[in-house]
CHARMM-style PDB file with segment names, atoms N, HN, CA, C and O in Angstrom:
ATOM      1  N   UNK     1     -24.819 -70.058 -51.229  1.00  0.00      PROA
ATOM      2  CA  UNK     1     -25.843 -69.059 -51.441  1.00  0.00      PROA
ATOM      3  C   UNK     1     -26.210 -68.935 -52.917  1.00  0.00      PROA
ATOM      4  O   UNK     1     -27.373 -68.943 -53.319  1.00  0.00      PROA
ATOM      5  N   UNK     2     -25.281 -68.837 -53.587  1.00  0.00      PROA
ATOM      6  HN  UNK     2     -24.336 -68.830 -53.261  1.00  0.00      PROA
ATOM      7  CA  UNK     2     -25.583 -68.794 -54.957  1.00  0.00      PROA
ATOM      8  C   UNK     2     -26.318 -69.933 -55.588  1.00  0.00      PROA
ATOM      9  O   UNK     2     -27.301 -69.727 -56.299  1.00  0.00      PROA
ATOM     10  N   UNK     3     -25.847 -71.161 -55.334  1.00  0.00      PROA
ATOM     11  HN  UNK     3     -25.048 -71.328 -54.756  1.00  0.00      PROA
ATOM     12  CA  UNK     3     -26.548 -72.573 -55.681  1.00  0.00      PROA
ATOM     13  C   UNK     3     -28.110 -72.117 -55.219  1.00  0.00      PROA
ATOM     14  O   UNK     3     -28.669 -71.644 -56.209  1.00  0.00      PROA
ATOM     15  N   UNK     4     -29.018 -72.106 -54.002  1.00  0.00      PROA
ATOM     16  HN  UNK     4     -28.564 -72.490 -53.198  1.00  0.00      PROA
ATOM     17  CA  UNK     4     -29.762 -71.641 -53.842  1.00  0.00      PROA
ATOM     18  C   UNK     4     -30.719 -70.465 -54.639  1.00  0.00      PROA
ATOM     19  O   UNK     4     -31.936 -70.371 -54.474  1.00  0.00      PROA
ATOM     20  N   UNK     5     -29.990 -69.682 -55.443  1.00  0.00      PROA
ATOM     21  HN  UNK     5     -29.002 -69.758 -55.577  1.00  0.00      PROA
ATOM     22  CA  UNK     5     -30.816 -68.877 -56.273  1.00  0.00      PROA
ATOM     23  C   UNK     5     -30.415 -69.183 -57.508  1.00  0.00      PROA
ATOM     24  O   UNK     5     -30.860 -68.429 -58.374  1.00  0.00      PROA
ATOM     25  N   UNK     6     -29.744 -70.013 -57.855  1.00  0.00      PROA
ATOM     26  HN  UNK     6     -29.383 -70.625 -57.152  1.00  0.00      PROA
ATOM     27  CA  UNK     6     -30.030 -70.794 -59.190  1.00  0.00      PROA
ATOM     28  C   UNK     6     -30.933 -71.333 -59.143  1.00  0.00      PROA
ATOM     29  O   UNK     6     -31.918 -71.066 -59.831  1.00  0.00      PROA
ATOM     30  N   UNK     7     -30.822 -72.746 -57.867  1.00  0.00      PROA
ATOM     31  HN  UNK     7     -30.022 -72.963 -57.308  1.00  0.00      PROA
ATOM     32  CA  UNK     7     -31.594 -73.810 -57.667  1.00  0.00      PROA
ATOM     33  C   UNK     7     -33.055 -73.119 -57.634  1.00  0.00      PROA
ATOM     34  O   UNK     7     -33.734 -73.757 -58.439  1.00  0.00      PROA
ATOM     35  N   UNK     8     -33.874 -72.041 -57.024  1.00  0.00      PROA
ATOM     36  HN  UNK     8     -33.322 -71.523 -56.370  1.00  0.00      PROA
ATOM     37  CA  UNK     8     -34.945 -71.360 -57.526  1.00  0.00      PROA
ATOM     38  C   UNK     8     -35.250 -71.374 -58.716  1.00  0.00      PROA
ATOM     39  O   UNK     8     -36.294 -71.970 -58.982  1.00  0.00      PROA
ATOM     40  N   UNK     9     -34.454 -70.721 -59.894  1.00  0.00      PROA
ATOM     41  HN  UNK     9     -33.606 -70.237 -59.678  1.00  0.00      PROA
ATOM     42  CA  UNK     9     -34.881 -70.582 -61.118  1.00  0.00      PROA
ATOM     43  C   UNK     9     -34.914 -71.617 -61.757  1.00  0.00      PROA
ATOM     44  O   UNK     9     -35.573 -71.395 -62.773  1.00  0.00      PROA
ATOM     45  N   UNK    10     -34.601 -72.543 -61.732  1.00  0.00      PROA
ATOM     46  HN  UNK    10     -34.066 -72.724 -60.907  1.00  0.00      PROA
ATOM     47  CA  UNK    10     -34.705 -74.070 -62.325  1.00  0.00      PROA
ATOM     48  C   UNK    10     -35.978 -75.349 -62.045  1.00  0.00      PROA
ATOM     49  O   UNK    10     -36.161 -76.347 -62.742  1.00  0.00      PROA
ATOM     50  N   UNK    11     -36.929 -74.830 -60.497  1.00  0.00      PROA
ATOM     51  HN  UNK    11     -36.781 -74.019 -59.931  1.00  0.00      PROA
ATOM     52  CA  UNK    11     -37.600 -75.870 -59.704  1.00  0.00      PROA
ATOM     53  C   UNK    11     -38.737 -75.174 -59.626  1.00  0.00      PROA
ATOM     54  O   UNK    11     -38.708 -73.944 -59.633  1.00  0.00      PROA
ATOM     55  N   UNK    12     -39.886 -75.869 -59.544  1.00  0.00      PROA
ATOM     56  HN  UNK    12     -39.910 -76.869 -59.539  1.00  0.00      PROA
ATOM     57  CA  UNK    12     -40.997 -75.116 -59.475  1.00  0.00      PROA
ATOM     58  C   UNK    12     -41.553 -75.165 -57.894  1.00  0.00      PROA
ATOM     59  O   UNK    12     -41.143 -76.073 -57.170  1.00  0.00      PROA
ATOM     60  N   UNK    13     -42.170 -74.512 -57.552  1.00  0.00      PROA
ATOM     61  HN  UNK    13     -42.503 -73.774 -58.140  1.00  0.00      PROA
ATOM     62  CA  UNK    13     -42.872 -74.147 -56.080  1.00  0.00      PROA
ATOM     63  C   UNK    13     -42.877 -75.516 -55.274  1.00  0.00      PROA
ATOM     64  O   UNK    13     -42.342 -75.803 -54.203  1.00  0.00      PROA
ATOM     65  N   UNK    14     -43.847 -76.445 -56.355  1.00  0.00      PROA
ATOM     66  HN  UNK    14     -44.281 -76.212 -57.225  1.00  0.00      PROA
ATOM     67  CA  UNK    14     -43.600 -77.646 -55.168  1.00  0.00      PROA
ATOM     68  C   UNK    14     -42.823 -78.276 -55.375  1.00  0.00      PROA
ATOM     69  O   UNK    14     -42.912 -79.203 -54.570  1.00  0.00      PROA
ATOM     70  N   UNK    15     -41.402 -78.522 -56.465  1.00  0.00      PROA
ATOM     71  HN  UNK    15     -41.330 -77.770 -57.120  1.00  0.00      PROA
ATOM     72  CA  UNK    15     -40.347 -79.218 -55.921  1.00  0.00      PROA
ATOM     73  C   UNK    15     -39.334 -78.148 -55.072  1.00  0.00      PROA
ATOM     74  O   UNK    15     -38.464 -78.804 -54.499  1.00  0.00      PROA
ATOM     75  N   UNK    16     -39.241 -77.133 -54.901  1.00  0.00      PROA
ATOM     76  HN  UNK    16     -39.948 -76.600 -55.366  1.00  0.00      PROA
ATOM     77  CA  UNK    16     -38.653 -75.965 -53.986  1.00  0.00      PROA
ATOM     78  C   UNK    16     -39.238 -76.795 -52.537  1.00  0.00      PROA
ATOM     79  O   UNK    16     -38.323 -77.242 -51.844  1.00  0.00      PROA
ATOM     80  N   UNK    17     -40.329 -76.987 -52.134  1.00  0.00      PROA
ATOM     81  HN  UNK    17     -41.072 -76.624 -52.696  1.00  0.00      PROA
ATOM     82  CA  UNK    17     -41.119 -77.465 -50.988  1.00  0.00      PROA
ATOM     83  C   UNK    17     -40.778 -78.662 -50.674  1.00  0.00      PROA
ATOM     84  O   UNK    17     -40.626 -79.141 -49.550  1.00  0.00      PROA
ATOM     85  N   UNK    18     -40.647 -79.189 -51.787  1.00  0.00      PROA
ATOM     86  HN  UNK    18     -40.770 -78.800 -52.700  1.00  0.00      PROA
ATOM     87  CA  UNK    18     -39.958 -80.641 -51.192  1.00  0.00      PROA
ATOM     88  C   UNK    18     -38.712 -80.271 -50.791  1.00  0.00      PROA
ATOM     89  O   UNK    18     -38.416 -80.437 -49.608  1.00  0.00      PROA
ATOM     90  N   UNK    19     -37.836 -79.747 -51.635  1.00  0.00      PROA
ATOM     91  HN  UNK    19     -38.076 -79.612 -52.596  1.00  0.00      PROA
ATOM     92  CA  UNK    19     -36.459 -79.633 -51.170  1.00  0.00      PROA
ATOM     93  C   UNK    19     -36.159 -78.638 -49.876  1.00  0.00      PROA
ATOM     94  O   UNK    19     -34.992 -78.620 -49.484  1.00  0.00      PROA
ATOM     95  N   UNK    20     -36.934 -77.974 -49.323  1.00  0.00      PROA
ATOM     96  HN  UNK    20     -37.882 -77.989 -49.642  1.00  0.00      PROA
ATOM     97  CA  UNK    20     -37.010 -77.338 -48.293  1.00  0.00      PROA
ATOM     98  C   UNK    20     -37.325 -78.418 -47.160  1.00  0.00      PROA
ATOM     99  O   UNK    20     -36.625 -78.327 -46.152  1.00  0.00      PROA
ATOM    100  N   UNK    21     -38.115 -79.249 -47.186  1.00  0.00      PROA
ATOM    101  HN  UNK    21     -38.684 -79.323 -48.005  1.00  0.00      PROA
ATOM    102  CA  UNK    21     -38.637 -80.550 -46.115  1.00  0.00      PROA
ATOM    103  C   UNK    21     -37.713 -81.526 -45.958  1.00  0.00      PROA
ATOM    104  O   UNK    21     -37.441 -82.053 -44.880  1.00  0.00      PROA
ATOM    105  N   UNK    22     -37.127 -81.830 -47.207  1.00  0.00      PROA
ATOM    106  HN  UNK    22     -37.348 -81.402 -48.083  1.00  0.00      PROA
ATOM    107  CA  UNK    22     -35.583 -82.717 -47.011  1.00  0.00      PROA
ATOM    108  C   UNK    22     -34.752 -82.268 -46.355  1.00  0.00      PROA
ATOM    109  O   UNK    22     -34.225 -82.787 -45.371  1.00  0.00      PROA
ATOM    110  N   UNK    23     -34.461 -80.858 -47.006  1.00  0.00      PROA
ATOM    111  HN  UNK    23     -34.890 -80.436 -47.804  1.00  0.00      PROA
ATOM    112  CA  UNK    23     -33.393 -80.539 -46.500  1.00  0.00      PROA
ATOM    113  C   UNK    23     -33.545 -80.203 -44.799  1.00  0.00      PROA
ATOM    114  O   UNK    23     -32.550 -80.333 -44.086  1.00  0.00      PROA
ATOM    115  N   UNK    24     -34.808 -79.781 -44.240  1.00  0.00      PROA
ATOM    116  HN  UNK    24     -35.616 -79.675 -44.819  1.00  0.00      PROA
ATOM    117  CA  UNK    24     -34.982 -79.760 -42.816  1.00  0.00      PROA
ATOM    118  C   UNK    24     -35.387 -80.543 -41.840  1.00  0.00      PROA
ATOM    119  O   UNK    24     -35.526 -80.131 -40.688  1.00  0.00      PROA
ATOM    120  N   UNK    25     -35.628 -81.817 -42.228  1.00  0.00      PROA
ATOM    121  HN  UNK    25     -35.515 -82.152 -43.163  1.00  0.00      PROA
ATOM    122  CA  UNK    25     -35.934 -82.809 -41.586  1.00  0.00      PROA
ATOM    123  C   UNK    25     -34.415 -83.825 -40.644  1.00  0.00      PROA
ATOM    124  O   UNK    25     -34.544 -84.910 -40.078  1.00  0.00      PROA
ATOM    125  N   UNK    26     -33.083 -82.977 -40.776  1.00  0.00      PROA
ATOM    126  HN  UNK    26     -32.979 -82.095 -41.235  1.00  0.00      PROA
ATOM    127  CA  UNK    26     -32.805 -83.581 -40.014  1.00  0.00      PROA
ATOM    128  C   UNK    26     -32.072 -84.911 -39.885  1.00  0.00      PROA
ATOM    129  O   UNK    26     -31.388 -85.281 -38.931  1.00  0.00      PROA
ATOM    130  N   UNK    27     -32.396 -85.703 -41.262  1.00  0.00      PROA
ATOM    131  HN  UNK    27     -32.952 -85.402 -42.037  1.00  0.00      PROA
ATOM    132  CA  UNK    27     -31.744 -86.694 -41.299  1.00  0.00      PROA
ATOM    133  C   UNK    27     -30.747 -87.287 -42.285  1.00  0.00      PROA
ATOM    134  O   UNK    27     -30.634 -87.260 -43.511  1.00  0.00      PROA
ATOM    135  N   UNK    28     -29.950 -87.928 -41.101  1.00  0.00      PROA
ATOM    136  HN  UNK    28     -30.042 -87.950 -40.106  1.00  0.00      PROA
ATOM    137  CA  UNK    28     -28.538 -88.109 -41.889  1.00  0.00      PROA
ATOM    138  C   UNK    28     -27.913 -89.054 -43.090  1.00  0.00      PROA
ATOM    139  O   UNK    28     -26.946 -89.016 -43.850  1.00  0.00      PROA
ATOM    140  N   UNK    29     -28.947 -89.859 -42.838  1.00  0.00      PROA
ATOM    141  HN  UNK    29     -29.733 -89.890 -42.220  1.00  0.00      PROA
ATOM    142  CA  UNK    29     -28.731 -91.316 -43.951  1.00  0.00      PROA
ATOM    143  C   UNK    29     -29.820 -90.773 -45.372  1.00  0.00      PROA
ATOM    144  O   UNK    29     -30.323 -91.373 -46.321  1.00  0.00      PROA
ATOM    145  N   UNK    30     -29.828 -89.954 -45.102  1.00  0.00      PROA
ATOM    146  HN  UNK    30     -29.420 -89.466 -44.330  1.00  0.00      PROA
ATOM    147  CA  UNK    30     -30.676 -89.991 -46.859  1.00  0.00      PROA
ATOM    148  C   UNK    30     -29.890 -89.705 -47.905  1.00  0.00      PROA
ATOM    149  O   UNK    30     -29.174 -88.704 -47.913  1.00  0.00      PROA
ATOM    150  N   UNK    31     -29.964 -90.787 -49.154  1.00  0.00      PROA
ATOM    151  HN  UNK    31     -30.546 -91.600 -49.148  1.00  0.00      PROA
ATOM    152  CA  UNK    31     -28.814 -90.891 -49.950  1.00  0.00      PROA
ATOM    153  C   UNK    31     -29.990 -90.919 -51.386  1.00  0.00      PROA
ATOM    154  O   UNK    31     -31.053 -91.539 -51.363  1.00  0.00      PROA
ATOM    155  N   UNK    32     -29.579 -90.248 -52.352  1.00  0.00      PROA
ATOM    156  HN  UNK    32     -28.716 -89.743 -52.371  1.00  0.00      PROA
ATOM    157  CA  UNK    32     -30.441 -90.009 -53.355  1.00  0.00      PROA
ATOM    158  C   UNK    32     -29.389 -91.328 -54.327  1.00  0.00      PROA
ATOM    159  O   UNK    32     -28.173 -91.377 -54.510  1.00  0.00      PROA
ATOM    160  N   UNK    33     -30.546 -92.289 -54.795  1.00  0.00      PROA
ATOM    161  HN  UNK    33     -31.534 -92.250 -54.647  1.00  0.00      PROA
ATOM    162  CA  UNK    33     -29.897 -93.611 -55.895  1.00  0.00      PROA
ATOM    163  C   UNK    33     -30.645 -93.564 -57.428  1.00  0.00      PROA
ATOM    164  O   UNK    33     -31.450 -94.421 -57.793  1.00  0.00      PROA
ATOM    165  N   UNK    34     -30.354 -92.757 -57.997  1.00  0.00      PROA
ATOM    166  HN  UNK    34     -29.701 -92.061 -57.700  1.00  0.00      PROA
ATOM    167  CA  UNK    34     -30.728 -92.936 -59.295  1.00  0.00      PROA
ATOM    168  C   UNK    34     -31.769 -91.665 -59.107  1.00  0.00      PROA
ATOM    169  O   UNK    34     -31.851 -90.832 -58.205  1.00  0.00      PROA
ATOM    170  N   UNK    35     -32.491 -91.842 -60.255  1.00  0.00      PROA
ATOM    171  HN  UNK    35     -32.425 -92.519 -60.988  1.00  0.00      PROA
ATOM    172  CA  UNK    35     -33.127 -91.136 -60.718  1.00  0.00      PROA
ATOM    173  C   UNK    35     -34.503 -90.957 -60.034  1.00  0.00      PROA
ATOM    174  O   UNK    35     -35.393 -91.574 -60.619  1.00  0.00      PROA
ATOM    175  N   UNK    36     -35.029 -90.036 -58.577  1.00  0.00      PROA
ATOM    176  HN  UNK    36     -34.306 -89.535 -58.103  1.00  0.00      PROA
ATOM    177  CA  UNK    36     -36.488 -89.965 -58.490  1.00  0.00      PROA
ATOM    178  C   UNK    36     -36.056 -91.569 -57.052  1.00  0.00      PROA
ATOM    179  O   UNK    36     -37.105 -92.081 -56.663  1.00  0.00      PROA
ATOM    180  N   UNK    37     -35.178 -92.004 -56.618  1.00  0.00      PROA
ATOM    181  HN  UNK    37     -34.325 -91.588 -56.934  1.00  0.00      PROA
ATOM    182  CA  UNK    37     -35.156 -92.697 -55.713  1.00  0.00      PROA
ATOM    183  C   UNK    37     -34.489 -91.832 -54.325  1.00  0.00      PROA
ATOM    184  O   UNK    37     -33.391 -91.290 -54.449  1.00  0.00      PROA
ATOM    185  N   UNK    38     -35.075 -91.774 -53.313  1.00  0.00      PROA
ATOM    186  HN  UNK    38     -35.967 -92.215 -53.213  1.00  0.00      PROA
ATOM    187  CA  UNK    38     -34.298 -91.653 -52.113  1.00  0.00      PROA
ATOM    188  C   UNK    38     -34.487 -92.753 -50.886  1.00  0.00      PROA
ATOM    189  O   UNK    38     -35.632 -93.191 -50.772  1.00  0.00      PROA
ATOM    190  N   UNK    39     -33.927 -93.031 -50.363  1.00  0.00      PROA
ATOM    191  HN  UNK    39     -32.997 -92.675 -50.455  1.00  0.00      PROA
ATOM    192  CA  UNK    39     -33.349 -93.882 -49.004  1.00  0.00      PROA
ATOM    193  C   UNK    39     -32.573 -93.388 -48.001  1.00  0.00      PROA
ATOM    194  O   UNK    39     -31.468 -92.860 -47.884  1.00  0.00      PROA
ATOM    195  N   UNK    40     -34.122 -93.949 -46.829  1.00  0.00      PROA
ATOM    196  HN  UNK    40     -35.020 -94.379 -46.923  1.00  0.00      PROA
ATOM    197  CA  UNK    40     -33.117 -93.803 -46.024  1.00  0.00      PROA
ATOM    198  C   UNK    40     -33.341 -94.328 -44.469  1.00  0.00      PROA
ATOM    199  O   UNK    40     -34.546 -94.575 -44.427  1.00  0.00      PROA
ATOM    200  N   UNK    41     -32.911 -94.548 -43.487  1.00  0.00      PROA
ATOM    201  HN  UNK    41     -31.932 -94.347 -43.520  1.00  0.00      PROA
ATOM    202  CA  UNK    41     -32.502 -95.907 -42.492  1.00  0.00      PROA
ATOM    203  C   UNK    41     -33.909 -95.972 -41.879  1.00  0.00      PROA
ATOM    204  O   UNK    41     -34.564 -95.030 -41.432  1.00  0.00      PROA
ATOM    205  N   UNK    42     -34.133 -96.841 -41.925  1.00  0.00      PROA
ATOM    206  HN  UNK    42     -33.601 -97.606 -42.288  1.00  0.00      PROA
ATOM    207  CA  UNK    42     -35.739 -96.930 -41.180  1.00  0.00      PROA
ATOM    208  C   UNK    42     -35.023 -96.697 -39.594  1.00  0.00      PROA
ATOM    209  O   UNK    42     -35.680 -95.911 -38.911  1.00  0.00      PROA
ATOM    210  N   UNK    43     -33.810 -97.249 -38.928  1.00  0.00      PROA
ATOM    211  HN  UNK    43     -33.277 -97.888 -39.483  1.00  0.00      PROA
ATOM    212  CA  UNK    43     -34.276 -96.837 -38.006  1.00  0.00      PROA
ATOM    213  C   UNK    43     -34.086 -95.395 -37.381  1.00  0.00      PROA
ATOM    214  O   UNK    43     -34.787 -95.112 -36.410  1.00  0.00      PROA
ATOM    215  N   UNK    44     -33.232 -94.509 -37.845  1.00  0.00      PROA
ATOM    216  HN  UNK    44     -32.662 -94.738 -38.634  1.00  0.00      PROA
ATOM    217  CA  UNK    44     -33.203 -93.287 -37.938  1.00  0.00      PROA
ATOM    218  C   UNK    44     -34.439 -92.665 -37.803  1.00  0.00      PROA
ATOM    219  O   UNK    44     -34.791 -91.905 -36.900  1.00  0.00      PROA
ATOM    220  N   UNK    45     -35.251 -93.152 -39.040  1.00  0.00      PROA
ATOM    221  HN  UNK    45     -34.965 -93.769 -39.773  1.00  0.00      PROA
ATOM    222  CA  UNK    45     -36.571 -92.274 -38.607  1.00  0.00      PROA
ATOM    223  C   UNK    45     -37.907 -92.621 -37.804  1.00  0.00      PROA
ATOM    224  O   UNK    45     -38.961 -92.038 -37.548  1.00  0.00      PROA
ATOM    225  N   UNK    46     -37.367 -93.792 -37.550  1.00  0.00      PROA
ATOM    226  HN  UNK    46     -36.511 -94.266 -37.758  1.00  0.00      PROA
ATOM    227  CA  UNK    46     -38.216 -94.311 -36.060  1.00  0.00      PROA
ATOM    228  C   UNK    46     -37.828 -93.633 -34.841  1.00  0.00      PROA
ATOM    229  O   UNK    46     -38.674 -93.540 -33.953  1.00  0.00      PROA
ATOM    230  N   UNK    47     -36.410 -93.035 -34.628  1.00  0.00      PROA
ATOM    231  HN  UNK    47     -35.722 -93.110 -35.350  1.00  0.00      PROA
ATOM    232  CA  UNK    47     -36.437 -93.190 -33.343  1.00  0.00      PROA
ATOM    233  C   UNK    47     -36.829 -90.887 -33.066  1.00  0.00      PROA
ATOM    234  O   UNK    47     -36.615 -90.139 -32.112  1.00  0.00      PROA
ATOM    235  N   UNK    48     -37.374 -90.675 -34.328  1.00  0.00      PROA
ATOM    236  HN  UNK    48     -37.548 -91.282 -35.103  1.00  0.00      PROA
ATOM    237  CA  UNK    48     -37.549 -89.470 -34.712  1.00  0.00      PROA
ATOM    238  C   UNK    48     -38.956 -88.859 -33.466  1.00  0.00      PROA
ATOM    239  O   UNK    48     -39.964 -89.532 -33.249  1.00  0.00      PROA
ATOM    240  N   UNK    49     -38.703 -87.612 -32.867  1.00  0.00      PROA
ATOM    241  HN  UNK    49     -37.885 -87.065 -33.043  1.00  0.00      PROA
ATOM    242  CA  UNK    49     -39.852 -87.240 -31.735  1.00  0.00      PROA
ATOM    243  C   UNK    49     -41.112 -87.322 -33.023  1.00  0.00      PROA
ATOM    244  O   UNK    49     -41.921 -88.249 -32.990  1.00  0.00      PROA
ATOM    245  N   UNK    50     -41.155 -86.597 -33.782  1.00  0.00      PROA
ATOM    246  HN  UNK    50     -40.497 -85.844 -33.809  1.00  0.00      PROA
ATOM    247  CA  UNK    50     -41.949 -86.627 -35.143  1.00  0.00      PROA
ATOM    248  C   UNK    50     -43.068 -87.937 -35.126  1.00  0.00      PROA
ATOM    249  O   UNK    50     -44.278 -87.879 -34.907  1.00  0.00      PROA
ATOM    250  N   UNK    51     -42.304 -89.016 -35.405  1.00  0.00      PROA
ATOM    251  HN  UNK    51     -41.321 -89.063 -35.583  1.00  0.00      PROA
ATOM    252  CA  UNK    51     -42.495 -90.244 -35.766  1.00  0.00      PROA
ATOM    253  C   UNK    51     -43.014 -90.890 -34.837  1.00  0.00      PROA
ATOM    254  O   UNK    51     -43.905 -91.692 -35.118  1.00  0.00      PROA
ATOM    255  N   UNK    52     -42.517 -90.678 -33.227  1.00  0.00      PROA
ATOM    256  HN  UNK    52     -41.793 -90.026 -32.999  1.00  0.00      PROA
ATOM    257  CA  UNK    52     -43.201 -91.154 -32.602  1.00  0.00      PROA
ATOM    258  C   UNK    52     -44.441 -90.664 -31.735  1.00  0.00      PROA
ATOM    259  O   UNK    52     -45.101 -91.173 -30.829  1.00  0.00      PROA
ATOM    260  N   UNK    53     -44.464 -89.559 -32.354  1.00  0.00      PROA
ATOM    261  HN  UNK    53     -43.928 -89.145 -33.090  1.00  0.00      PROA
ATOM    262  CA  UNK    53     -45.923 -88.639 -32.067  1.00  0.00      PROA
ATOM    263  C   UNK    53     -46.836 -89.566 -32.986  1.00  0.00      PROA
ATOM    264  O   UNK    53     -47.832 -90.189 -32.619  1.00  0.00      PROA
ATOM    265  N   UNK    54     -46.338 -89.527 -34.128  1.00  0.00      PROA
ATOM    266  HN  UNK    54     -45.529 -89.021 -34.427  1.00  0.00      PROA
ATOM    267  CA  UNK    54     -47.249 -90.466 -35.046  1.00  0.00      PROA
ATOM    268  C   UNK    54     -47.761 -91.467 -34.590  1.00  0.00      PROA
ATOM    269  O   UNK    54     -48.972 -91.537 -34.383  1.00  0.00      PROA
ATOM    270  N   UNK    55     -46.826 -92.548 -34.319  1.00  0.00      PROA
ATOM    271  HN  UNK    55     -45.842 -92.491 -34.487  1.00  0.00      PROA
ATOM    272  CA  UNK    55     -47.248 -93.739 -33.796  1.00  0.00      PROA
ATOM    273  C   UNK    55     -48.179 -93.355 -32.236  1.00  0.00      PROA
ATOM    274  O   UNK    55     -49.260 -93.945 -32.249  1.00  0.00      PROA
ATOM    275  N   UNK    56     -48.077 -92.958 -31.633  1.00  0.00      PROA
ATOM    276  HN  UNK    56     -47.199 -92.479 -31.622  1.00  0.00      PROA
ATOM    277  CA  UNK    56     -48.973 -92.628 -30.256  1.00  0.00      PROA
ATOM    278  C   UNK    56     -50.510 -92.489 -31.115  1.00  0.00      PROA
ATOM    279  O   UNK    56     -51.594 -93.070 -31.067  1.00  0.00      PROA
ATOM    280  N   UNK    57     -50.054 -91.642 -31.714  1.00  0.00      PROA
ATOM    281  HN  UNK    57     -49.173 -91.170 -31.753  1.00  0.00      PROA
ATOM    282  CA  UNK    57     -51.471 -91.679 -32.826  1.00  0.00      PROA
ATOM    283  C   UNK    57     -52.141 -92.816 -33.173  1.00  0.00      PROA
ATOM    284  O   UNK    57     -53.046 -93.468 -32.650  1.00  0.00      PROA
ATOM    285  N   UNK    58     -51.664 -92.885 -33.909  1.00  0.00      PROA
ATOM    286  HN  UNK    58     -50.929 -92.355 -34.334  1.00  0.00      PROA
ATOM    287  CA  UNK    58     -51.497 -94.113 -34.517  1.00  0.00      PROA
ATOM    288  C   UNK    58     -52.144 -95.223 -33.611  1.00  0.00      PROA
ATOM    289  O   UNK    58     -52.919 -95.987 -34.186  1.00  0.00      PROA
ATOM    290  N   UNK    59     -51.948 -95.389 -32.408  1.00  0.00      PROA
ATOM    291  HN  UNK    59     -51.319 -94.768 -31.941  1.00  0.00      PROA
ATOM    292  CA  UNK    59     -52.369 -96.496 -31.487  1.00  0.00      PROA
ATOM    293  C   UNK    59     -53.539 -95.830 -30.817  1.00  0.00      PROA
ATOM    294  O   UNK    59     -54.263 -96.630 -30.225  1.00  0.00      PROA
ATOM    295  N   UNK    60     -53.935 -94.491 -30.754  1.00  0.00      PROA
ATOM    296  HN  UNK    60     -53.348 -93.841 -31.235  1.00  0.00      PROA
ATOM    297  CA  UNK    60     -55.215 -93.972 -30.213  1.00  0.00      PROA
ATOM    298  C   UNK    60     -56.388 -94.815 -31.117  1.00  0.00      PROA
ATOM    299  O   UNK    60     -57.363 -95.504 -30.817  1.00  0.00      PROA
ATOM    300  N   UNK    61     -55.694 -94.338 -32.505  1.00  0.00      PROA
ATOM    301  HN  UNK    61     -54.902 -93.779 -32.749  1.00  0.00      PROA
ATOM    302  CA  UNK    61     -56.875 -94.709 -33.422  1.00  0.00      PROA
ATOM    303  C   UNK    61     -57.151 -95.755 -33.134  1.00  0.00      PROA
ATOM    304  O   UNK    61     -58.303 -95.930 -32.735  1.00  0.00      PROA
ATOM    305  N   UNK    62     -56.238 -96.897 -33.204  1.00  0.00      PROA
ATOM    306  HN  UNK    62     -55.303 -96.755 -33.528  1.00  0.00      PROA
ATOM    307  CA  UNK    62     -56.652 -98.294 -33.117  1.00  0.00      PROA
ATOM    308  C   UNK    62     -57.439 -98.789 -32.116  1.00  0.00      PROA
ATOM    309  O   UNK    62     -58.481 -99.444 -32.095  1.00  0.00      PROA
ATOM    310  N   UNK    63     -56.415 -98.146 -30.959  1.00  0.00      PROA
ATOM    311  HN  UNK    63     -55.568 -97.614 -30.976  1.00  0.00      PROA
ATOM    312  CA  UNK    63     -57.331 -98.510 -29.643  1.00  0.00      PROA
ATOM    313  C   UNK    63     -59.252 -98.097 -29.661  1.00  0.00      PROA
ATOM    314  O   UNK    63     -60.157 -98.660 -29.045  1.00  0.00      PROA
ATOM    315  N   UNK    64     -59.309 -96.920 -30.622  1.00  0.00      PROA
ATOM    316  HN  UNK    64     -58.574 -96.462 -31.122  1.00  0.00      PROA
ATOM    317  CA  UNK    64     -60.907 -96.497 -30.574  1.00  0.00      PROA
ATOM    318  C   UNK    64     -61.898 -97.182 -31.465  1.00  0.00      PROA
ATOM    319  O   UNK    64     -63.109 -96.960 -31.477  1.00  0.00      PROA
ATOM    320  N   UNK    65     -61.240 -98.048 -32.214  1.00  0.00      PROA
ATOM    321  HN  UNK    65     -60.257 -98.229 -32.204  1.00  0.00      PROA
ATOM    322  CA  UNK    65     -61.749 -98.834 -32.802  1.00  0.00      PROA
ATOM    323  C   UNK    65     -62.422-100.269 -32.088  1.00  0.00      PROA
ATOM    324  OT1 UNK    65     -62.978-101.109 -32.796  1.00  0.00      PROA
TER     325      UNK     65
END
């Protein structure tokens, strides 16, 4: 809890937003490598309901083309 209201006073609105989306997205392989790098398992986030809403998408468009 405390980390959290440090971590406020140190981050501005939209890196707070990012770190709110990381941190709720759920996934387990994301490993921060250096500086401003994150990774993480492609197939993890393929097999994501998210992701594959996307892709359904994703193939409407094409198909309307």
């Amino acid at each position: 809890m405390i980390f959290n209201k440090i971590k406020k006073l140190w981050v501005t609105d939209e890196e707070q937003l990012i770190l709110e989306t990381l941190e709720g997205s759920g996934l387990k392989s994301m490993k921060v490598l250096g500086r401003g790098t994150l990774t993480v398992d492609p197939k993890e986030v393929s097999s994501t309901a998210k992701f594959k809403e996307y892709a359904k998408q994703v193939d409407k468009i094409i198909d309307a083309t």
